[in-house]
C-alpha positions as CSV (number, residue, x, y, z in Angstrom):
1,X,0.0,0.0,0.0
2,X,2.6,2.5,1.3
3,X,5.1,1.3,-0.8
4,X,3.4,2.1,-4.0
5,X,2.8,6.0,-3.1
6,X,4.4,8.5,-5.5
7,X,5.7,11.7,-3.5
8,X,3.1,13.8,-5.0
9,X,0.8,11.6,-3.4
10,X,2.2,11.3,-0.3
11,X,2.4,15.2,0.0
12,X,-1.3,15.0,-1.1
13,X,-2.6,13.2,1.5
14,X,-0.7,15.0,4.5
15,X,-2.3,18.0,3.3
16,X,-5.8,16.2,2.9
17,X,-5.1,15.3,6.6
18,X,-4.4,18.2,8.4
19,X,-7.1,19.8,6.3
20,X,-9.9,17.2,7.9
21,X,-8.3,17.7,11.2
22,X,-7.8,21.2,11.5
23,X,-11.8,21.6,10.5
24,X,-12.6,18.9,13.0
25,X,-10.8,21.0,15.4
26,X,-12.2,24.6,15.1
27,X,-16.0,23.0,14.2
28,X,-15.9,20.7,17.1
29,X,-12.7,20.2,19.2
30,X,-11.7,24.1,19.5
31,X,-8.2,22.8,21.5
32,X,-5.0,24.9,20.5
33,X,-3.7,24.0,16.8
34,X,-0.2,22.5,17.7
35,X,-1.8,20.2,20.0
36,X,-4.7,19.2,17.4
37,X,-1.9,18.4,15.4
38,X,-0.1,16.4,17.7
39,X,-3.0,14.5,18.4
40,X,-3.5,14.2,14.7
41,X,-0.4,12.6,14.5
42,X,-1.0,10.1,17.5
43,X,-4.9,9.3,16.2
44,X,-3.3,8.5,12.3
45,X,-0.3,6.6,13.5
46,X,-2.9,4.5,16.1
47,X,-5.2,3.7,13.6
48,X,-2.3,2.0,11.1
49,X,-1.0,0.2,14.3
50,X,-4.5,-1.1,14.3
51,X,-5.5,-2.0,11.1
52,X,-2.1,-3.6,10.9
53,X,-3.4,-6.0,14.1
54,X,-6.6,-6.7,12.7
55,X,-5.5,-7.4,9.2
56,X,-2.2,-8.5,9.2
57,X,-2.3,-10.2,5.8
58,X,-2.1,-6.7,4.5
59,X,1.2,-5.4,6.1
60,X,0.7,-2.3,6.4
61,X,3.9,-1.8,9.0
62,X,6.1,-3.5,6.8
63,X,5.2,-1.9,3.7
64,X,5.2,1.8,5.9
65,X,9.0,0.6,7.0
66,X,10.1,0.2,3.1
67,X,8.8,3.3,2.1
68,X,10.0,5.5,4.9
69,X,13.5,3.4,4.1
70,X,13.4,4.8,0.7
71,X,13.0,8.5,1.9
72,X,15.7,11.1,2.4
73,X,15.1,12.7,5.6
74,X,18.3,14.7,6.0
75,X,17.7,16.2,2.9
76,X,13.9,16.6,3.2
77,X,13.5,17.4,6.8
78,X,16.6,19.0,7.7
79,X,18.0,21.2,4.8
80,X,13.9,21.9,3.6
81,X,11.1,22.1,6.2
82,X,13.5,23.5,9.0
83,X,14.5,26.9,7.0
84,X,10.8,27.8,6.8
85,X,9.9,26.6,10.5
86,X,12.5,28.9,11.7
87,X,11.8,31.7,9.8
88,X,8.3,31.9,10.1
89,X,8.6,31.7,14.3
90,X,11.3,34.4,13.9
91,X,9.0,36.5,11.9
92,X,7.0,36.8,15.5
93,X,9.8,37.9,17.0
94,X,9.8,41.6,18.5
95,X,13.0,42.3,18.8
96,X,12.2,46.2,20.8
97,X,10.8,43.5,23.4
98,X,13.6,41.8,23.8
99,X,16.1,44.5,24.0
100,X,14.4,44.8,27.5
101,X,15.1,41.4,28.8
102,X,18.1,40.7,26.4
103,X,20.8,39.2,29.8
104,X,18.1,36.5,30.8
105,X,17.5,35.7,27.0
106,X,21.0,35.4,26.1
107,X,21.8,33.7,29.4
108,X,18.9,31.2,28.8
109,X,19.5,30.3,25.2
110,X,23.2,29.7,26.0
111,X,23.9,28.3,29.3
112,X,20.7,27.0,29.3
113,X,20.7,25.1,26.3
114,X,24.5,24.0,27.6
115,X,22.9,22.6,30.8
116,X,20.1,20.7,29.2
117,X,22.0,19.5,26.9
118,X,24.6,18.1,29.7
119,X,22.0,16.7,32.1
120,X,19.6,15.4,29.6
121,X,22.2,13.3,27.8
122,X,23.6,11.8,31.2
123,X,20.1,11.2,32.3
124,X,20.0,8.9,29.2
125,X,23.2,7.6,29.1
126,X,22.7,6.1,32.6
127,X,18.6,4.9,31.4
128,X,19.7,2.7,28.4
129,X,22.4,1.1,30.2
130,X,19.8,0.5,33.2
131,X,17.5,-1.1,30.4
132,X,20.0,-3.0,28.8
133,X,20.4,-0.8,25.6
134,X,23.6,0.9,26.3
135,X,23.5,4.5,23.8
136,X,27.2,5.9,23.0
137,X,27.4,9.1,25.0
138,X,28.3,11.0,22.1
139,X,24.6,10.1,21.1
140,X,23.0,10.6,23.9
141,X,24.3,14.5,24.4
142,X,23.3,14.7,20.5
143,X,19.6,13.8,21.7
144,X,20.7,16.3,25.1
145,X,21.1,19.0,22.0
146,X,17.8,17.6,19.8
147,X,15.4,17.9,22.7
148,X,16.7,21.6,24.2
149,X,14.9,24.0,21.4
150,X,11.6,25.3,22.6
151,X,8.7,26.0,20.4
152,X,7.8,30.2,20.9
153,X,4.6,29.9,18.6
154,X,2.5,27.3,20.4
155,X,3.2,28.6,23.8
156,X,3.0,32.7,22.9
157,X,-0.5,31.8,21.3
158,X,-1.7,29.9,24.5
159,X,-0.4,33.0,26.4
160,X,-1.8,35.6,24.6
161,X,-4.2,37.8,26.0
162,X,-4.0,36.5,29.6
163,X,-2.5,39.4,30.8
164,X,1.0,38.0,31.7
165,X,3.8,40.7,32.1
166,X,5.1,42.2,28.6
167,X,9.1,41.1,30.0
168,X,7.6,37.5,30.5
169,X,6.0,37.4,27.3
170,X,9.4,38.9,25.8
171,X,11.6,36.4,27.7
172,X,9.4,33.1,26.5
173,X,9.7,34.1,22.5
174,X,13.7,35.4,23.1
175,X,14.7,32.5,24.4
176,X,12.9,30.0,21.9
177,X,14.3,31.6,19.0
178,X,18.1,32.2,20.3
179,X,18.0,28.7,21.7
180,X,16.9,27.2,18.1
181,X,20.1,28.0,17.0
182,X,22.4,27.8,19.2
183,X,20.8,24.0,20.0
184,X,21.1,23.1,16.2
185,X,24.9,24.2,16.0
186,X,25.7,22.1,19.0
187,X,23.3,19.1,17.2
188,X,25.1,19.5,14.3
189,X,28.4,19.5,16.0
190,X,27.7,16.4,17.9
191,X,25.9,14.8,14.9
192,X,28.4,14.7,13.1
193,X,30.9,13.5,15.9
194,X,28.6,10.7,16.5
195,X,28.1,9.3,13.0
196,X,31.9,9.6,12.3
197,X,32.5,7.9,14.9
198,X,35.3,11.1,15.5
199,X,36.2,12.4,19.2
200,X,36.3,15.4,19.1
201,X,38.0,18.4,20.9
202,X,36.4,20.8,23.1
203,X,38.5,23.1,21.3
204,X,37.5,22.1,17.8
205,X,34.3,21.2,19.1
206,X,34.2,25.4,20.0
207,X,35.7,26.5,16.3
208,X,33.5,25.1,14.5
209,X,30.7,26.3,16.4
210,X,32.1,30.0,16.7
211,X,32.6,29.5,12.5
212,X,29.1,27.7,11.6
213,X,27.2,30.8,14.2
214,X,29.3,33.6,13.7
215,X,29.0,32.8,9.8
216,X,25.1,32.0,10.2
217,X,24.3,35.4,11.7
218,X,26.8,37.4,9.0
219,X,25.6,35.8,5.9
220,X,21.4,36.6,8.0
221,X,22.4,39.8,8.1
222,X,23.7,40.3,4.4
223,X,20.9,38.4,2.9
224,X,18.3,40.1,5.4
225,X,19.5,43.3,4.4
226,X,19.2,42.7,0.7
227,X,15.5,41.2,0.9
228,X,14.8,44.2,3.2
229,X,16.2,46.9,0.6
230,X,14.2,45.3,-2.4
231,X,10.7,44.9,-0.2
232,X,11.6,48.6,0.4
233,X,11.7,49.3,-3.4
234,X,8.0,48.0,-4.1
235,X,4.5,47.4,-2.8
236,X,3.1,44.4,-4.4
237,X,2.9,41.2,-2.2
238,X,2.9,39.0,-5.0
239,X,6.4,39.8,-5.2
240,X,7.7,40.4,-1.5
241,X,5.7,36.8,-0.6
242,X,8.1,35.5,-3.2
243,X,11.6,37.6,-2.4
244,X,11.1,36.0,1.5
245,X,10.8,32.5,-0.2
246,X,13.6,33.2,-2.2
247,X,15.4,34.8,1.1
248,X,15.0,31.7,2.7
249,X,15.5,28.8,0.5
250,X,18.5,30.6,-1.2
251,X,19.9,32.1,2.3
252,X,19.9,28.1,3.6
253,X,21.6,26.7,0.6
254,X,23.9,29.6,0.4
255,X,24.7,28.9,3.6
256,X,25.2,24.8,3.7
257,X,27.8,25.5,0.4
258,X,30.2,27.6,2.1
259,X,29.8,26.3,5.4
260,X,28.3,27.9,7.9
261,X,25.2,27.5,9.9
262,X,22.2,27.5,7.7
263,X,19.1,27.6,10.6
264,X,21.0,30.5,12.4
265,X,21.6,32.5,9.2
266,X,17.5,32.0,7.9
267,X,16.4,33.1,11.8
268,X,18.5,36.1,11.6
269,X,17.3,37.0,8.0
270,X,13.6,36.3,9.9
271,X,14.4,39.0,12.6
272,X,14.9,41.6,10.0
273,X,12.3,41.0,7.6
274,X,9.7,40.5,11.1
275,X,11.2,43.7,12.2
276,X,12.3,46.6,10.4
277,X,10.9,44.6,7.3
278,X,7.2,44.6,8.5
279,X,7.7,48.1,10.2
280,X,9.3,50.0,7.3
281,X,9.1,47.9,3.9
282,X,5.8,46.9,3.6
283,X,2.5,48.0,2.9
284,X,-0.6,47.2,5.5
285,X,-1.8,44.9,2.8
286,X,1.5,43.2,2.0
287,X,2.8,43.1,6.0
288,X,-1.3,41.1,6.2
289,X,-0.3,38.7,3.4
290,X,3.0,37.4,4.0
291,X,2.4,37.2,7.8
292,X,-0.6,34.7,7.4
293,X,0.9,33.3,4.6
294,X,4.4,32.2,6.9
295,X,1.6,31.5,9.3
296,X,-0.3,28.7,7.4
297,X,2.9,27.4,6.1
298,X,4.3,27.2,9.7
299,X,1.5,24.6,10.5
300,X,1.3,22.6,7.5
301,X,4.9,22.1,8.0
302,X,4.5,21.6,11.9
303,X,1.2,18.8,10.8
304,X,3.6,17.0,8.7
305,X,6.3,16.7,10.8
306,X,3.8,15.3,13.7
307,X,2.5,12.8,11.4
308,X,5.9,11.7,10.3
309,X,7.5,11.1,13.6
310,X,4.3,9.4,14.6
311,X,3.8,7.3,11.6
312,X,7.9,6.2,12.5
313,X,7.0,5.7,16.1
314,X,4.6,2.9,15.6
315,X,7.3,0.9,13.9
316,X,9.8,1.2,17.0
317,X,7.7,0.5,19.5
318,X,7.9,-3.4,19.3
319,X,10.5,-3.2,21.9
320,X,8.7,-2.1,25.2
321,X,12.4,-0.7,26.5
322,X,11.7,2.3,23.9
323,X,8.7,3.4,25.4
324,X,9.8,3.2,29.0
325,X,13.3,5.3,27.5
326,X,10.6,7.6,26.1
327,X,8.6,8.1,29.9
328,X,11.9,8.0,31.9
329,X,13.1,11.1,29.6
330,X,9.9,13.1,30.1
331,X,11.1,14.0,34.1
332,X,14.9,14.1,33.1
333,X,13.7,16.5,30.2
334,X,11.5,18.6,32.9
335,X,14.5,18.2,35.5
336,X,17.0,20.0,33.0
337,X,14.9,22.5,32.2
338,X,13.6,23.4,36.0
339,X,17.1,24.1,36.8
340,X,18.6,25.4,33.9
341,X,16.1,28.2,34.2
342,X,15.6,28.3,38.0
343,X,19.3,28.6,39.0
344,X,19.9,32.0,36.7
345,X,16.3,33.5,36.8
346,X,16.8,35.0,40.6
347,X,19.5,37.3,39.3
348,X,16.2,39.4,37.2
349,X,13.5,38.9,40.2
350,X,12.5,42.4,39.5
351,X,12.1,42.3,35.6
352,X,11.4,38.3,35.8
353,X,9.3,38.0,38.9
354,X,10.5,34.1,40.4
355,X,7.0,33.1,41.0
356,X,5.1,34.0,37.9
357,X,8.5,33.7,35.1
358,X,9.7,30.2,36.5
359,X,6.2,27.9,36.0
360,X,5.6,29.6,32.7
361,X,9.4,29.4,31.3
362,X,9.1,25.5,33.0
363,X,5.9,24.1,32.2
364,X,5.6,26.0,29.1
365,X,8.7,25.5,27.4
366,X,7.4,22.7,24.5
367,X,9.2,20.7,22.8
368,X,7.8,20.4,18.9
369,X,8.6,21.0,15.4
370,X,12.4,21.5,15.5
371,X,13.2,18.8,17.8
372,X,11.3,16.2,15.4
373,X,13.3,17.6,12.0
374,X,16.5,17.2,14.0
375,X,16.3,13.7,15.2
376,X,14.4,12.9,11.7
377,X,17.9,14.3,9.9
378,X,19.9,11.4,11.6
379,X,21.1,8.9,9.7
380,X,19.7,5.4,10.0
381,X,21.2,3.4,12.9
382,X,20.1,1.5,16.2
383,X,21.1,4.9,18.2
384,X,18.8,6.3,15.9
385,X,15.6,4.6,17.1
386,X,16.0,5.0,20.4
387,X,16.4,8.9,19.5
388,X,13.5,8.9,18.1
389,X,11.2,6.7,20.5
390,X,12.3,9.1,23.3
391,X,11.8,12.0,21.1
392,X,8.6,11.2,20.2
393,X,7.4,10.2,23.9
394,X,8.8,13.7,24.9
395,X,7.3,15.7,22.6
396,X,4.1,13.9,22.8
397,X,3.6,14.6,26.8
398,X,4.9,18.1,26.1
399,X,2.3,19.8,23.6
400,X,-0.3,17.5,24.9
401,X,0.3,17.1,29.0
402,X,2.2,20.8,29.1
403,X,0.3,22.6,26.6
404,X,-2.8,21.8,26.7
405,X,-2.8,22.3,30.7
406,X,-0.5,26.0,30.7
407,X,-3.2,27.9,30.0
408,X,-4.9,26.6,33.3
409,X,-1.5,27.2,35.0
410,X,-1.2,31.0,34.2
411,X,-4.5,31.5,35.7
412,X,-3.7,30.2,38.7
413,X,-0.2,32.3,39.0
414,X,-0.5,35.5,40.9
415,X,-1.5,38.7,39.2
């Protein structure tokens, strides 16, 4: 069955999916769309894993296995849908906002990401050799790295409008953005160690991350600039909605050819364009039209990647050990990220007050679209499934248990 889909088709019927469920959802369900998608991932990949059961004469695992074999993730997931994931969440990005809070930010989406990424992978380094699947280190911090970006457009639409203070607000979208990046250098650093099976350096482990960001951001800015100088030129959105696609599918390739980060460079180019772009280069009718168009593209994107990582998460979980890596990483995930924020965030008790900043930068900090590309882009191995089972599991609990109970958390906080 699977095996016998064209890629046109395929494309087809993700679309046709997250068409039926996202009218399912606003007629009936009315539940925030990143977790309607989630759970449209979890309902579709169910339902296989059932009719596989019932009718196993028809094999419909087996033939899901060879076509997913027969797919190029890296290049599909990683070097395509994650330029215009991260561009469309920077275009959201007020960067006057977070000028005001820009220590925590930058403290947060550095250190932070460093300490997640440090007591996340130990947590499961020390798990799969209790379970009897002993993970390479080197792997395990990789999925430390994977699992560390947070996902600013699910959680600043469950915030919005419940009168949370502007800094907090400014803190939670900062941080997901400037983490993005600076968790996919140190994935792609670590990737790369892992699947060469090459130690490396602290040192050169520190190079090439200074080269691949400090490169990203320069060649954002250049780019950014340019797209910026000819939206200024013109005012028809038929042609600015096409010079950001161009911006960001020519900024990433650009940027994988001579070597530096491309997901750093497209989020910068995003800052400018959702800046001083929307501000001073466009029309009200063209600013209207490429924001909702990066906004709809954002979820289609988001729906597909839910339904691909649940679609390969019903083939892994044969081996019960996956899911229990999966559950056991959900409190080591939470663990990391309680102190990774909770340790810094006293130093900014009067812009960041402890009590109402800490439960919403905690509880709220979900785990979604950029995560899934990442761990999709590895290459096929063992170390990869287990990656992805905990993956999976993680993000699962997050956007379902986290976000679809934050909003009832905020309104408990104090005023």
């Amino acid at each position: 069955m699977f095996s016998s889909l064209t890629g046109f088709e395929v494309a087809a019927a993700l679309i046709v999916l997250t068409a039926v469920f996202c009218f399912l959802n606003v007629w009936i369900f009315k539940a925030q769309t990143t977790v309607a998608l989630v759970a449209m991932g979890a309902v579709v990949a169910a339902t296989i894993a059932v009719a596989d059961m019932l009718t196993p004469q028809n094999h419909f695992i087996a033939d899901l296995e060879d076509f997913l074999s027969r797919v190029d993730f890296r290049a599909t997931v990683l070097n395509g849908m994650l330029s215009f994931l991260l561009f469309a969440g920077a275009l959201h990005v007020d960067l006057s906002q977070i000028a005001r809070v820009r220590w925590p930010v930058m403290v947060l989406s550095t250190l932070g990401v460093v300490t997640t990424m440090l007591i996340v992978g130990g947590g499961l380094f020390l798990v799969t050799g209790w379970l009897g699947i002993p993970v390479p280190l080197i792997y395990c911090l990789t999925f430390g790295a994977l699992i560390s970006p947070t996902d600013p457009v699910a959680v600043l639409a469950i915030l919005k409008g419940k009168g949370l203070p502007l800094q907090v607000e400014a803190t939670v979208a900062g941080e997901s953005l400037f983490n993005d990046g600076v968790a996919i250098a140190a994935f792609t650093v670590l990737s790369a160690a892992a699947v060469n099976h090459h130690d490396i350096s602290l040192f050169e482990a520190g190079e090439l991350f200074l080269v691949e960001g400090g490169g990203g951001i320069a060649l954002g800015l250049i780019t950014g600039g340019i797209a910026f100088l000819a939206m200024h030129a013109i005012d028809d959105y038929r042609v600015e909605l096409m010079i950001s696609l161009a911006l960001v599918m020519g900024g990433y390739a650009l940027a994988s050819r001579i070597g530096v980060s491309g997901p750093i460079a497209v989020a910068t180019a995003g800052l400018i364009i959702g800046n001083h772009g929307v501000a001073h280069a466009m029309s009200d009718t063209v600013r209207d039209y490429l924001l909702k168009f990066w906004e709809v593209l954002d979820e289609i994107l988001n729906s597909a990647l839910f339904l691909l990582i649940g679609l390969f998460a019903i083939m892994l979980f044969h081996d019960v050990r996956l899911i229990l890596v999966g559950l056991i990483s959900i409190p080591i995930v939470l663990l990391a990220r309680a102190i990774s924020v909770g340790v810094p965030l006293p130093l900014w008790g009067k812009t960041l007050p402890f009590r109402t900043a800490f439960p919403i930068l905690v509880w709220g900090g979900l785990r979604g679209g950029v995560s899934i590309a990442l761990v999709l882009s590895l290459p096929e191995t063992p170390m990869r499934d287990v990656l992805l089972g905990a993956t999976y599991v993680v993000v699962l609990f997050s956007v379902l248990g986290q976000g679809g109970t934050l909003a009832a958390l905020v309104r408990r906080l104090p005023g």
